[in-house]
C-alpha positions as CSV (number, residue, x, y, z in Angstrom):
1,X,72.2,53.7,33.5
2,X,71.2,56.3,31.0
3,X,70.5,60.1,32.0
4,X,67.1,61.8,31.4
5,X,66.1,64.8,30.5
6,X,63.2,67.6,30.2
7,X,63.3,71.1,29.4
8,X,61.3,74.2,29.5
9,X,61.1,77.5,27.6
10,X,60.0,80.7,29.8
11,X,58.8,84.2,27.5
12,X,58.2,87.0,29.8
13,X,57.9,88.0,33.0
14,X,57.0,86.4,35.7
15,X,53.5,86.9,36.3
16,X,52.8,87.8,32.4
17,X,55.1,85.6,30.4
18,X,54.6,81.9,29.7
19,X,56.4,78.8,29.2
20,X,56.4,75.0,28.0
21,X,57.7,72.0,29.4
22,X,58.6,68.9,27.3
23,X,59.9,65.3,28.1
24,X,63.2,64.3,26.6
25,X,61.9,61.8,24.5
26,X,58.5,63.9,23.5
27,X,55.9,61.9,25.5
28,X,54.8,65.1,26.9
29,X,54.8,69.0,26.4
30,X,52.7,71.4,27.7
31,X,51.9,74.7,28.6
32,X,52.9,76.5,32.3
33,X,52.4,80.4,33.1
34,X,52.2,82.1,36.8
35,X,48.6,81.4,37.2
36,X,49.0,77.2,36.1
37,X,51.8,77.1,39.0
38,X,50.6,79.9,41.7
39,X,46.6,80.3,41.1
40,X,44.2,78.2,39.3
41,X,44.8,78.8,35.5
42,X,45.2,76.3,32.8
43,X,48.2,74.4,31.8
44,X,50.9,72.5,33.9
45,X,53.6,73.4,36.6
46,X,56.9,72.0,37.5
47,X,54.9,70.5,41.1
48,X,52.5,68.5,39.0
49,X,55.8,66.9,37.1
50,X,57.5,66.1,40.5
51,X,54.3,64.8,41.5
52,X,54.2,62.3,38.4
53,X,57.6,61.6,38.6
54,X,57.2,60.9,42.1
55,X,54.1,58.8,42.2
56,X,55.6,56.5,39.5
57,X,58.9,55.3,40.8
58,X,56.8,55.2,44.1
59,X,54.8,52.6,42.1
60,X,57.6,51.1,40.2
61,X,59.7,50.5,43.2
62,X,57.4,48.9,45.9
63,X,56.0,47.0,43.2
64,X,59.6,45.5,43.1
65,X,60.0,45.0,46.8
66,X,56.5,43.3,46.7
67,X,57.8,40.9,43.8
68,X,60.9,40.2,45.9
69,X,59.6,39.0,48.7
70,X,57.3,36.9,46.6
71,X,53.9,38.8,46.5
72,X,53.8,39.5,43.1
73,X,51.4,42.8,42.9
74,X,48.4,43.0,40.6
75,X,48.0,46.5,40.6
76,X,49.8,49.3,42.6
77,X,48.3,52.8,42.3
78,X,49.6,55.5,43.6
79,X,48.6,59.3,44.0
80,X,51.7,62.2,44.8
81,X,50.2,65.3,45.9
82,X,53.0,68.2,46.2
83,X,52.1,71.0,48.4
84,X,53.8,74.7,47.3
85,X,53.7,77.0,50.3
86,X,56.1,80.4,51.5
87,X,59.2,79.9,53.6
88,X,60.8,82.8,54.5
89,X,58.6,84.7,52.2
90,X,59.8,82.6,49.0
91,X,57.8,79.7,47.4
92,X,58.8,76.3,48.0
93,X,57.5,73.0,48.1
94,X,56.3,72.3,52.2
95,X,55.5,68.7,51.9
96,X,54.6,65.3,49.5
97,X,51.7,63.4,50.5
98,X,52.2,59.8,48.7
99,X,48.4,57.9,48.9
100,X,48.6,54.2,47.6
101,X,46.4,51.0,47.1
102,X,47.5,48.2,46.3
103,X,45.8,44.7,44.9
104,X,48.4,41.8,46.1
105,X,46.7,38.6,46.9
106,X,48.1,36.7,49.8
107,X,49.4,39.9,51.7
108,X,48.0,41.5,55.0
109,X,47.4,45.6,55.5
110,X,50.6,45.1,58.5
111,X,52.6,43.8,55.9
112,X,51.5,46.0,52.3
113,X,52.5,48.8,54.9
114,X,56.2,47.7,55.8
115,X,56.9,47.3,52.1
116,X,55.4,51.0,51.3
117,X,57.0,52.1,54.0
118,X,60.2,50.9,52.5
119,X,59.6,52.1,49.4
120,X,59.2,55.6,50.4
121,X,62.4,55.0,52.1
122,X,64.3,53.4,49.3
123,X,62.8,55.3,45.7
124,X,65.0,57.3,44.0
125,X,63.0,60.3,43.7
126,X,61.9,60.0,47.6
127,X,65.9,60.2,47.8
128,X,66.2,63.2,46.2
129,X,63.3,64.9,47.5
130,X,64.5,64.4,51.2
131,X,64.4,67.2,52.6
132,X,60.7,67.6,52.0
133,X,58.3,66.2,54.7
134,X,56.8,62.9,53.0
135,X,53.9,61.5,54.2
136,X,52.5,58.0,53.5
137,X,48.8,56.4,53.6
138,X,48.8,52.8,52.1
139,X,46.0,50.4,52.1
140,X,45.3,46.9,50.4
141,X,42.3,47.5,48.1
């Protein structure tokens, strides 16, 4: 399988420099600074990229296990929200809270649930971000 890649260009310091972020193959590039990341300024931060990157193979992959067990889904959407906290007096993400709905005809709450479940379990950026605290709230639409 191929490897991916991003970068990111930081100018300054830390609480007066700036940056940008792009996607390997140029789909996105945007701005990030101190107050994008730890306040409430404009631009983007690396959280909001985990969060994407999270929230789609979240999608992709229980999508999958939904086709696989022969519920082919309509529409999975899913929502990552990544929560950047202090431990031991240094930022750090605290916790992933992964919201989806799903439309899959012929499927039952119980069951959309298992398979989210297992997704969470089993997606490769869930894997990597393991030792963050993920939650999981999944509901049929």
């Amino acid at each position: 399988m191929p490897a991916r890649q991003a970068d990111a260009e930081w100018h300054g310091s830390l609480k007066e420099g700036e940056g940008t972020m792009r996607l390997g193959q140029g789909a996105y590039e945007g701005a990030y600074s101190f107050r994008s990341r730890f306040e409430e300024g404009t631009g983007t931060n690396p959280e909001e990229l985990i969060a994407a990157a999270h929230a789609g193979c979240f999608s992709m992959f229980l999508s999958d296990l939904l086709a696989e067990a022969g519920h082919e889904a309509e529409r999975v959407h899913t929502t990552a929200e990544v929560h950047l906290g202090q431990v031991d007096g240094a930022p750090a993400i605290t916790g992933i809270d992964l919201r989806t709905e799903g439309t899959v005809p012929g499927l039952d709450q119980a069951a959309f649930v298992e398979h989210a479940e297992a997704a969470k379990a089993g997606c490769p950026v869930s894997k990597a971000l393991a030792a963050v605290d993920i939650t999981l709230e999944a509901r049929l639409a």
